[in-house]
C-alpha positions as a printed NumPy array, in Angstrom:
array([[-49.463, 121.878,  54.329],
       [-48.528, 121.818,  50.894],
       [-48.543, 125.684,  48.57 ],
       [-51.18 , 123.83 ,  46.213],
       [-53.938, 123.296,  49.086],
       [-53.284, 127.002,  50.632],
       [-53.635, 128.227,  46.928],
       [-56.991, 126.121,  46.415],
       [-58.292, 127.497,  49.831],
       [-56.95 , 131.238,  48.881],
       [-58.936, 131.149,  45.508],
       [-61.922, 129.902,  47.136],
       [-62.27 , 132.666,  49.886],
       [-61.74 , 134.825,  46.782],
       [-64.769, 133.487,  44.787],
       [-66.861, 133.114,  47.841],
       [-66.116, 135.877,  50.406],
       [-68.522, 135.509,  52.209],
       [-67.21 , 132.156,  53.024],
       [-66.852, 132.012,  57.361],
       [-65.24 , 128.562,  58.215],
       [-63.138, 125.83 ,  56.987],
       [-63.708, 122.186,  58.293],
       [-61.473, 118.811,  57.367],
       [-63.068, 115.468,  56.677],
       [-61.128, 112.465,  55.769],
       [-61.267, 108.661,  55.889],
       [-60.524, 107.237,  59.318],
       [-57.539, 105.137,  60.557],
       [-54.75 , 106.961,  59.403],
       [-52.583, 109.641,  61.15 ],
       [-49.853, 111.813,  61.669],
       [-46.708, 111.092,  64.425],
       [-45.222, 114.331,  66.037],
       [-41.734, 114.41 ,  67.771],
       [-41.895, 116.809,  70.853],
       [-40.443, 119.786,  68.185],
       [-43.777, 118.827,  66.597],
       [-41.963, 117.421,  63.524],
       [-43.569, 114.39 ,  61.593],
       [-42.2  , 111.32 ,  63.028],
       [-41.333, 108.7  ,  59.592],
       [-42.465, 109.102,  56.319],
       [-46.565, 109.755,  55.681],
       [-47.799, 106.345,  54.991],
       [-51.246, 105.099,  54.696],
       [-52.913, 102.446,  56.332],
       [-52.48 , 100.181,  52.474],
       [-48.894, 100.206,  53.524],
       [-47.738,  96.467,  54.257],
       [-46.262,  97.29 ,  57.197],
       [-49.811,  96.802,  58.696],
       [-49.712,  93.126,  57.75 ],
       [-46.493,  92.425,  59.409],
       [-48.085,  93.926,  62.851],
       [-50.801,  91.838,  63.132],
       [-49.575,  89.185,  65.337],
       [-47.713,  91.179,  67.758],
       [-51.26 ,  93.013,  67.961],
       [-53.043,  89.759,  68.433],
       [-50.474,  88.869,  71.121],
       [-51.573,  91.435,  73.05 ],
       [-55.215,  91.652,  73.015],
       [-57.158,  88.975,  70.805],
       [-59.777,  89.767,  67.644],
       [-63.059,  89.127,  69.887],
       [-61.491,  91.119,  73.286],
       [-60.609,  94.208,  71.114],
       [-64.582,  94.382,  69.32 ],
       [-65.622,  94.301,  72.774],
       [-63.505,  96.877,  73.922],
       [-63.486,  99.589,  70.984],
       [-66.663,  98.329,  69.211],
       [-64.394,  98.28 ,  65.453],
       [-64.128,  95.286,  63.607],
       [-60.379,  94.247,  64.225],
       [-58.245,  94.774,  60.705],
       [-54.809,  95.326,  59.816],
       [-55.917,  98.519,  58.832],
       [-56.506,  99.876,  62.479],
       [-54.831, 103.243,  63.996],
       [-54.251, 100.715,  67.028],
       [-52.266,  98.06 ,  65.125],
       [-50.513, 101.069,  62.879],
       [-49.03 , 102.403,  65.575],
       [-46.961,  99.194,  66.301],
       [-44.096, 100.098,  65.441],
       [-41.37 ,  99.997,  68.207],
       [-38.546, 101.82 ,  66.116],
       [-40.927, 104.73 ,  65.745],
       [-42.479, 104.622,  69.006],
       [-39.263, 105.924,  71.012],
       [-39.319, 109.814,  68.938],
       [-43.589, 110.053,  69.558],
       [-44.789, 112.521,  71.142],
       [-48.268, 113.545,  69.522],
       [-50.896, 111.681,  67.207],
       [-52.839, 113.339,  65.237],
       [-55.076, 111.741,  63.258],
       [-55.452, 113.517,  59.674],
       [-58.306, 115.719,  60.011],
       [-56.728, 117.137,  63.155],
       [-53.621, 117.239,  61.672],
       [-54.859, 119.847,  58.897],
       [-56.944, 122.054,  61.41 ],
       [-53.86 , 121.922,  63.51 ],
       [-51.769, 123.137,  60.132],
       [-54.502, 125.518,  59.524],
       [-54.978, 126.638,  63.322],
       [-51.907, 126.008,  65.354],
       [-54.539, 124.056,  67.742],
       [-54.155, 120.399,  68.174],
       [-57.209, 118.432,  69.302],
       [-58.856, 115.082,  68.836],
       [-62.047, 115.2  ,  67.006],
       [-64.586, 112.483,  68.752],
       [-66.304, 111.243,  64.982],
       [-62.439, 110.629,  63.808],
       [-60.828, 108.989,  66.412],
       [-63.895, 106.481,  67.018],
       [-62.469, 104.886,  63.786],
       [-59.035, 104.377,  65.04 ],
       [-59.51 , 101.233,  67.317],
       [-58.213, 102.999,  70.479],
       [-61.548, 104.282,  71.906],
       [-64.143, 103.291,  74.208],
       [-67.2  , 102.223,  72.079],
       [-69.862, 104.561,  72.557],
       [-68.187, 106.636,  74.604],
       [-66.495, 110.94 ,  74.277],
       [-62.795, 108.696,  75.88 ],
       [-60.177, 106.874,  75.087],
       [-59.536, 103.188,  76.029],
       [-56.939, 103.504,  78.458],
       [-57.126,  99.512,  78.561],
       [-56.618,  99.219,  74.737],
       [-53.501, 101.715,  75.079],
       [-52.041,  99.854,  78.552],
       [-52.608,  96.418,  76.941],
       [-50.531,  97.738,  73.394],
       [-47.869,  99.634,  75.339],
       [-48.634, 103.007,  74.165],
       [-48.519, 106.026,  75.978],
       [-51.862, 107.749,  76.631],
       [-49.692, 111.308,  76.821],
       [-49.981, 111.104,  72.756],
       [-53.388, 112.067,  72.735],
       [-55.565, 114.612,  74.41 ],
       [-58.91 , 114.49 ,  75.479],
       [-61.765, 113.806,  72.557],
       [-63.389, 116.999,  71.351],
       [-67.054, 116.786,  70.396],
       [-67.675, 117.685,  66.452],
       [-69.815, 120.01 ,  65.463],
       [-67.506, 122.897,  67.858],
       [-64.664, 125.755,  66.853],
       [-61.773, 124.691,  66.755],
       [-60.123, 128.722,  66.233],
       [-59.371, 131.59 ,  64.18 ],
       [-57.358, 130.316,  60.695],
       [-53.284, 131.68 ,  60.877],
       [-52.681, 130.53 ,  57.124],
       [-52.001, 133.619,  54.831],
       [-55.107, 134.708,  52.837],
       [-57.028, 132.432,  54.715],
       [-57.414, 134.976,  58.183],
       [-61.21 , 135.627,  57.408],
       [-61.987, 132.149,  58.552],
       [-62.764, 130.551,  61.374],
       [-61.556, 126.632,  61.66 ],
       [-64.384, 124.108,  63.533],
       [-65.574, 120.516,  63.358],
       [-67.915, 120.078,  60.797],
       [-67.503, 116.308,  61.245],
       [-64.04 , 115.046,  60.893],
       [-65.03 , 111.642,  60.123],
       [-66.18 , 111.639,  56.258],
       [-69.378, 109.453,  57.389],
       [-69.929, 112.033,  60.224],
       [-69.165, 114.99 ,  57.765],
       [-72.072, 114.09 ,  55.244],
       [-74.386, 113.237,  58.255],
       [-73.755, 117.143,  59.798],
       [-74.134, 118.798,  56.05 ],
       [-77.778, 117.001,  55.241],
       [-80.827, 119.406,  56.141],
       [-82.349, 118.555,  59.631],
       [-85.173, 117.681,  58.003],
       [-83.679, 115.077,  55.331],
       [-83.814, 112.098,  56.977],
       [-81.318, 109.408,  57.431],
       [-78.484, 109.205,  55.349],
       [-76.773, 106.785,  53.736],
       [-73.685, 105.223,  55.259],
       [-72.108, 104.011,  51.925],
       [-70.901, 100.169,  51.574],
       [-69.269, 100.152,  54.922],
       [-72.316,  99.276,  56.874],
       [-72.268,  95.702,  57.87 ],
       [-73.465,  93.05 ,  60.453],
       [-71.133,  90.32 ,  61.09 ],
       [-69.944,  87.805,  64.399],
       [-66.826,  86.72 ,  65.492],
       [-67.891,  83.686,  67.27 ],
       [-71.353,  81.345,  66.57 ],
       [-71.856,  82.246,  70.299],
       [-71.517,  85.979,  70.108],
       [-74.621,  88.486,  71.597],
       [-74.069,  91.192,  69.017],
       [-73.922,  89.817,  65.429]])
């Protein structure tokens, strides 16, 4: 974790002291590869790296556009943890993914864990469902030891170990930015809004669940 973001959280438990936790939210998809010395595995790249394009057909080889809605419930993209993680020169040093927002707790906690709102978005989970796909991850040829079980949001993740930052307490406010702003709105609010990336759409003319 980069001295400017430990500095930014430092200052704030200075200005608000009686601050108790610290949560991560981010925008699904992407994530961070561990080796087993729990080193990052390639450069950080995000999921508008082009390496996603060049991906797609092995992907599609494997399990087609309409299969994979039906078994994660996400639209299928180039975008998707799932097809990011197809990368065979990579794949051989993995031990661990992380996707971001467990990344950072992890940074800020020492404990890894696999927050349920995030890794819905990642293509690689049952839809619906606190579990992975172990279908999606047989069918792609990656190992189901690189993840852990899902961990419900909204739960403590541990005490913080970062320097300055000891007076807080890490948890899962909603690791998924949609998910985050649900959590924070007053119980008695009312719906919130799920931004532009709300849509109804079909893969086929046939297809049950436009």
């Amino acid at each position: 974790m980069g001295p400017g973001t430990v500095e930014g959280r430092q200052k704030a438990v200075q200005e608000y002291p009686d601050a108790q936790s610290v949560s991560v939210d981010t925008w699904g998809v992407d994530f961070v590869a561990l080796d087993s010395d729990d080193h990052p595995v390639g450069p950080p790249r995000a999921y508008r790296d082009e390496r996603t394009a060049r991906t797609l057909e092995q992907f599609r080889q494997r399990i087609d556009d309409e299969e994979f809605f039906h078994l994660t419930g996400i639209a299928p993209a180039t975008i998707n943890t799932a097809n990011q993680l197809e990368e065979p020169e990579l794949a051989e040093h993995i031990d661990t993914v992380l996707l971001l927002p467990d990344y950072f707790a992890w940074k800020l906690s020492g404990v890894k864990g696999w927050s349920r709102s995030i890794c819905s978005s990642s293509g690689l989970c049952e839809p619906g469902s606190p579990r992975w796909s172990d279908t999606v991850f047989s069918r792609l040829g990656l190992p189901r030891s690189w993840v852990g079980d899902l961990n419900d949001d909204l739960t403590t993740v541990g005490p913080c170990t970062v320097e300055g930052l000891e007076s807080l307490t890490v948890v899962r406010g909603g690791a998924h930015d949609k998910a985050s702003k649900r959590t924070s709105c007053p119980a008695d609010h009312g719906p919130c809004s799920a931004a532009c990336w709300t849509a109804r759409c079909s893969l086929t003319q046939h297809s049950n669940w436009a």
